[in-house]
TIVO-2410 file (N, C-alpha, C; in nm, 3 decimals):
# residues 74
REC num residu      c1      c2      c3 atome chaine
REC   1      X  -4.225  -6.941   0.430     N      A
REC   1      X  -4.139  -6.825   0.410    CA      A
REC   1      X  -4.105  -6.813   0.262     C      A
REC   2      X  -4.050  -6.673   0.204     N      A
REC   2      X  -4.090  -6.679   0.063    CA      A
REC   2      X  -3.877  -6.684   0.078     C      A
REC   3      X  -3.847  -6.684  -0.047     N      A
REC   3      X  -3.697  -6.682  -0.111    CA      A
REC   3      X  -3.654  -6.547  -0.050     C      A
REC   4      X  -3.713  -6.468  -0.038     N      A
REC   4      X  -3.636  -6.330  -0.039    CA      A
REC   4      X  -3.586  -6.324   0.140     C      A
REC   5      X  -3.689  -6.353   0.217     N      A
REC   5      X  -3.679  -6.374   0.325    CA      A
REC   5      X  -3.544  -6.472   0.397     C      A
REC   6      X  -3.581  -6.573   0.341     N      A
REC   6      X  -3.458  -6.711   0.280    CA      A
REC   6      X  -3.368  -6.653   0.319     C      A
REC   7      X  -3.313  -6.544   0.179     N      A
REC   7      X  -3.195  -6.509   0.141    CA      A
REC   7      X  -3.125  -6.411   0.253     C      A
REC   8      X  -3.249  -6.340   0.288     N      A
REC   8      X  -3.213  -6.223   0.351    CA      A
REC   8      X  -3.152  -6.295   0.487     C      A
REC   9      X  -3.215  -6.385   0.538     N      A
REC   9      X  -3.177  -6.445   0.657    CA      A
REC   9      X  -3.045  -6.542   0.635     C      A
REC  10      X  -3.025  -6.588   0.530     N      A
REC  10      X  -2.903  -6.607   0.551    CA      A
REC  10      X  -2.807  -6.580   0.522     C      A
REC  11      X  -2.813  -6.432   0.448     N      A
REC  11      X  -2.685  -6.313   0.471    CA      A
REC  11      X  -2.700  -6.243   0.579     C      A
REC  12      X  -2.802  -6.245   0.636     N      A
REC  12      X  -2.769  -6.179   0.798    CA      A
REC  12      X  -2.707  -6.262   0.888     C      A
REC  13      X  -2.714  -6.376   0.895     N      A
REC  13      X  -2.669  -6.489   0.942    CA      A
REC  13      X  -2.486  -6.552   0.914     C      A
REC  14      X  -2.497  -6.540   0.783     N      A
REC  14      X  -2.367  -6.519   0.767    CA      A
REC  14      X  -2.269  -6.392   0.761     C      A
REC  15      X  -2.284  -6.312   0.739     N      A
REC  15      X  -2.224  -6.166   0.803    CA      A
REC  15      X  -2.238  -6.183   0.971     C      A
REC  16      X  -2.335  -6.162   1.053     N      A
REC  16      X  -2.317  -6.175   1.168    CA      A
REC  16      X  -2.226  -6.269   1.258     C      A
REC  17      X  -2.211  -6.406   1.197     N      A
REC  17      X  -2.098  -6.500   1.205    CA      A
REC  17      X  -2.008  -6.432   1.192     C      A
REC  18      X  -1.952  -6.376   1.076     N      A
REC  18      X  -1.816  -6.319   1.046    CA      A
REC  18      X  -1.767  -6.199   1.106     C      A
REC  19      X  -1.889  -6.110   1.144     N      A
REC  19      X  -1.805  -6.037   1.203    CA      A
REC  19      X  -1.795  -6.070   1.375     C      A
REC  20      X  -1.860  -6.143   1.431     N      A
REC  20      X  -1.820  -6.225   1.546    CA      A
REC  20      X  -1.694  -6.275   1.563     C      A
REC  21      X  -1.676  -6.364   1.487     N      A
REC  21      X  -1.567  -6.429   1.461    CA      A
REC  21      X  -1.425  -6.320   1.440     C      A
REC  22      X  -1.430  -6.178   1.395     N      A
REC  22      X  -1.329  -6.139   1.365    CA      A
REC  22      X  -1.325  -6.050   1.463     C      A
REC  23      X  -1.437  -6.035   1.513     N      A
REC  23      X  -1.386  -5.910   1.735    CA      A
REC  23      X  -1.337  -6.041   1.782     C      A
REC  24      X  -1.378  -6.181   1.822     N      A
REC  24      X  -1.272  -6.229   1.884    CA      A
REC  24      X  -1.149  -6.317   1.814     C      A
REC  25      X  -1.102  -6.276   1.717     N      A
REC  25      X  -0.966  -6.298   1.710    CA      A
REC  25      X  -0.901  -6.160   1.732     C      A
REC  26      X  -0.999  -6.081   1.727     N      A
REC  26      X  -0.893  -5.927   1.744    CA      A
REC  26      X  -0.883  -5.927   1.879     C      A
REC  27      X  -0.981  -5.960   1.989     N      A
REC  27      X  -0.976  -5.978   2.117    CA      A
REC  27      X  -0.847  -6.083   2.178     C      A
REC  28      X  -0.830  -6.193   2.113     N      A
REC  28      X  -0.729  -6.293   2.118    CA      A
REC  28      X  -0.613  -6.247   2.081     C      A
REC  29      X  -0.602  -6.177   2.002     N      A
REC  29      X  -0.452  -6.102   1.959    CA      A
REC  29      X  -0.413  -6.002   2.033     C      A
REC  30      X  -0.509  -5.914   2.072     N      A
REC  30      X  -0.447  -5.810   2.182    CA      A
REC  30      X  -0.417  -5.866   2.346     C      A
REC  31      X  -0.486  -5.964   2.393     N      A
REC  31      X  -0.477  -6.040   2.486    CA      A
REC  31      X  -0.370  -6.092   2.447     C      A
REC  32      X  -0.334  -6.188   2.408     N      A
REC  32      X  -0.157  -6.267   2.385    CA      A
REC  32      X  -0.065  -6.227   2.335     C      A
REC  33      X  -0.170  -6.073   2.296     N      A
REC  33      X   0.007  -6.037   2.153    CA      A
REC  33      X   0.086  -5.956   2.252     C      A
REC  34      X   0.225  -5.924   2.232     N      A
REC  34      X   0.364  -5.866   2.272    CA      A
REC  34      X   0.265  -5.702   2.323     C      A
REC  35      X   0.281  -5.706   2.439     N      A
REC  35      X   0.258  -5.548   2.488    CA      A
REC  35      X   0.314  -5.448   2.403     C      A
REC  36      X   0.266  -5.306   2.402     N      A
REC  36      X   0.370  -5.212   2.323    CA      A
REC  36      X   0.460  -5.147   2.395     C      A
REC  37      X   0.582  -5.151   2.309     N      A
REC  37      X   0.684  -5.112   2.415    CA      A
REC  37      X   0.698  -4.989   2.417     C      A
REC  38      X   0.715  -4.912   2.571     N      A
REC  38      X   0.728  -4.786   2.575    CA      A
REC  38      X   0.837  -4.738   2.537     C      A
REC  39      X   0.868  -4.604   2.430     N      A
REC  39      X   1.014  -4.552   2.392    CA      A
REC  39      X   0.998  -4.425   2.408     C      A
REC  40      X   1.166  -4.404   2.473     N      A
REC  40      X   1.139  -4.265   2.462    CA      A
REC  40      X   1.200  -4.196   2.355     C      A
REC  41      X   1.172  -4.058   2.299     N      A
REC  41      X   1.204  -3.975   2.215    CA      A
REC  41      X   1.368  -3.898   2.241     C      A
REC  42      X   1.465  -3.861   2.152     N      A
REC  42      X   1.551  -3.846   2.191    CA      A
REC  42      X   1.589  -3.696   2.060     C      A
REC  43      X   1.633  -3.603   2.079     N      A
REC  43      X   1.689  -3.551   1.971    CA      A
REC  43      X   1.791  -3.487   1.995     C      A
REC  44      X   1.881  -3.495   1.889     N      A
REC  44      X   2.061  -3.440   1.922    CA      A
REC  44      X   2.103  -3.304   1.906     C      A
REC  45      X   2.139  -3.294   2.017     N      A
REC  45      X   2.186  -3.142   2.030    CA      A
REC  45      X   2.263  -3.087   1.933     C      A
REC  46      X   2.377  -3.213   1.832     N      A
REC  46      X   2.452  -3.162   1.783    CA      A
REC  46      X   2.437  -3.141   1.636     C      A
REC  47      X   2.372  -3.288   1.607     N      A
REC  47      X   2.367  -3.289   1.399    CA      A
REC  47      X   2.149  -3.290   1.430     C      A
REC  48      X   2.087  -3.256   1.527     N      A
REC  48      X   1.932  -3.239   1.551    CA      A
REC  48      X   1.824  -3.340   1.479     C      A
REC  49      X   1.896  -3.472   1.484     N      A
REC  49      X   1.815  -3.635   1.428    CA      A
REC  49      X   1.739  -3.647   1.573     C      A
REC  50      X   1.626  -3.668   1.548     N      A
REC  50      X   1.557  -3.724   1.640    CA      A
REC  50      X   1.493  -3.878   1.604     C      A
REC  51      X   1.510  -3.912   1.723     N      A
REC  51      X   1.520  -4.096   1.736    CA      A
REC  51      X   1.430  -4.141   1.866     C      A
REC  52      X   1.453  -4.270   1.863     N      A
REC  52      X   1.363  -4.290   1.987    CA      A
REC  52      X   1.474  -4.446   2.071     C      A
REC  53      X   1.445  -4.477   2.204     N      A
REC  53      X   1.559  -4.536   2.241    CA      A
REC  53      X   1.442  -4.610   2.356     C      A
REC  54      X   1.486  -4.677   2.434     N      A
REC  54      X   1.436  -4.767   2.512    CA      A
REC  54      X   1.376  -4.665   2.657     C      A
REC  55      X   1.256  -4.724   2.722     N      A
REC  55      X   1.197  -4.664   2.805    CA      A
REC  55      X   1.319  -4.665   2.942     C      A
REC  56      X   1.409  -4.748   2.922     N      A
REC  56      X   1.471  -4.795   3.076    CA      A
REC  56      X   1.623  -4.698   3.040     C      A
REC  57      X   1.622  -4.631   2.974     N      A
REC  57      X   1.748  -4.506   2.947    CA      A
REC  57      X   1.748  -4.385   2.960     C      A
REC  58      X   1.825  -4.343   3.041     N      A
REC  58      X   1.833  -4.231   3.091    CA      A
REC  58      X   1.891  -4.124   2.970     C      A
REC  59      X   2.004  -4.202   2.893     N      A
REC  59      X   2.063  -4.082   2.780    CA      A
REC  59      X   2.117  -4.198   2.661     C      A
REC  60      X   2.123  -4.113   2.577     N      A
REC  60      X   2.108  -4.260   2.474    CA      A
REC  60      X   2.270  -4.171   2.309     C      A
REC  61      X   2.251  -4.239   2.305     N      A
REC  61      X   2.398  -4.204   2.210    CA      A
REC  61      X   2.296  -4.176   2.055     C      A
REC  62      X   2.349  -4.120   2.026     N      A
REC  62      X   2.335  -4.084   1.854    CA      A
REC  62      X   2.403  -4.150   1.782     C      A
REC  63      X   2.299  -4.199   1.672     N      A
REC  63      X   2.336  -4.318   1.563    CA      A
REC  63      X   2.406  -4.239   1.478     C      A
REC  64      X   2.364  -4.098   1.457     N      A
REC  64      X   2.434  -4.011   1.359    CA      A
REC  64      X   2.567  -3.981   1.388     C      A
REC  65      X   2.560  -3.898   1.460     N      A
REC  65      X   2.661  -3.824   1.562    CA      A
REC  65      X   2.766  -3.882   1.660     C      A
REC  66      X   2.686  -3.980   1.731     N      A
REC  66      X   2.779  -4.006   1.822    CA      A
REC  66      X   2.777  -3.960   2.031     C      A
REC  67      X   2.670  -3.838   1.961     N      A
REC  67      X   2.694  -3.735   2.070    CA      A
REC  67      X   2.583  -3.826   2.179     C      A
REC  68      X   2.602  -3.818   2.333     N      A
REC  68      X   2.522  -3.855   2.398    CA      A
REC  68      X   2.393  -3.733   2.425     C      A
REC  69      X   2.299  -3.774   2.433     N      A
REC  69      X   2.151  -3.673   2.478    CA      A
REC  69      X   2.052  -3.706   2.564     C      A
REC  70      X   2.004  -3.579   2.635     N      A
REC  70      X   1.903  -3.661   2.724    CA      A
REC  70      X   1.755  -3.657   2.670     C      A
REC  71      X   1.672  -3.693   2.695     N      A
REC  71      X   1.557  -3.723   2.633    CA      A
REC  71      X   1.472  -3.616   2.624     C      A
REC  72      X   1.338  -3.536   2.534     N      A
REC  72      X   1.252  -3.463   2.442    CA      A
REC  72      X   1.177  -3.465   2.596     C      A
REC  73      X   1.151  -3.411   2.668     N      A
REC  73      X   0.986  -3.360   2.784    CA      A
REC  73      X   0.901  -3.288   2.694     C      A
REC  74      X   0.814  -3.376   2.704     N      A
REC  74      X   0.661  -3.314   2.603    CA      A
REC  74      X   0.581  -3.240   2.711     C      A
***
């Protein structure tokens, strides 16, 4: 085999390693990492800040305001 061949084979060889190696740590991280948490959208009737608040709330208070609101239907 001549040098060029050599070479070529073992930058294909090493790139192909690496990017192996980096789908499964991305595979390993989405598998163990923290689910995304669902939020819902909220905006205030009174001073109109929109925020976002926990999936398990029905009406959520304003950080601005104060005022309670019920949640944005998309």
């Amino acid at each position: 085999m001549s040098y060029a061949h050599l070479l070529f084979l073992y930058v294909t060889l090493t790139l192909g390693t690496l990017c192996a190696v980096a789908i499964y740590s991305e595979l390993r991280r989405r598998r163990f990492g923290p689910a995304h948490p669902e939020d819902r959208v909220f905006r205030c009737a009174k001073c109109g800040l929109v925020y976002t608040d926990d999936a398990d709330v029905d009406r959520s208070r304003c950080s601005q305001c104060g005022k309670l609101n019920e949640p944005v239907v998309f």
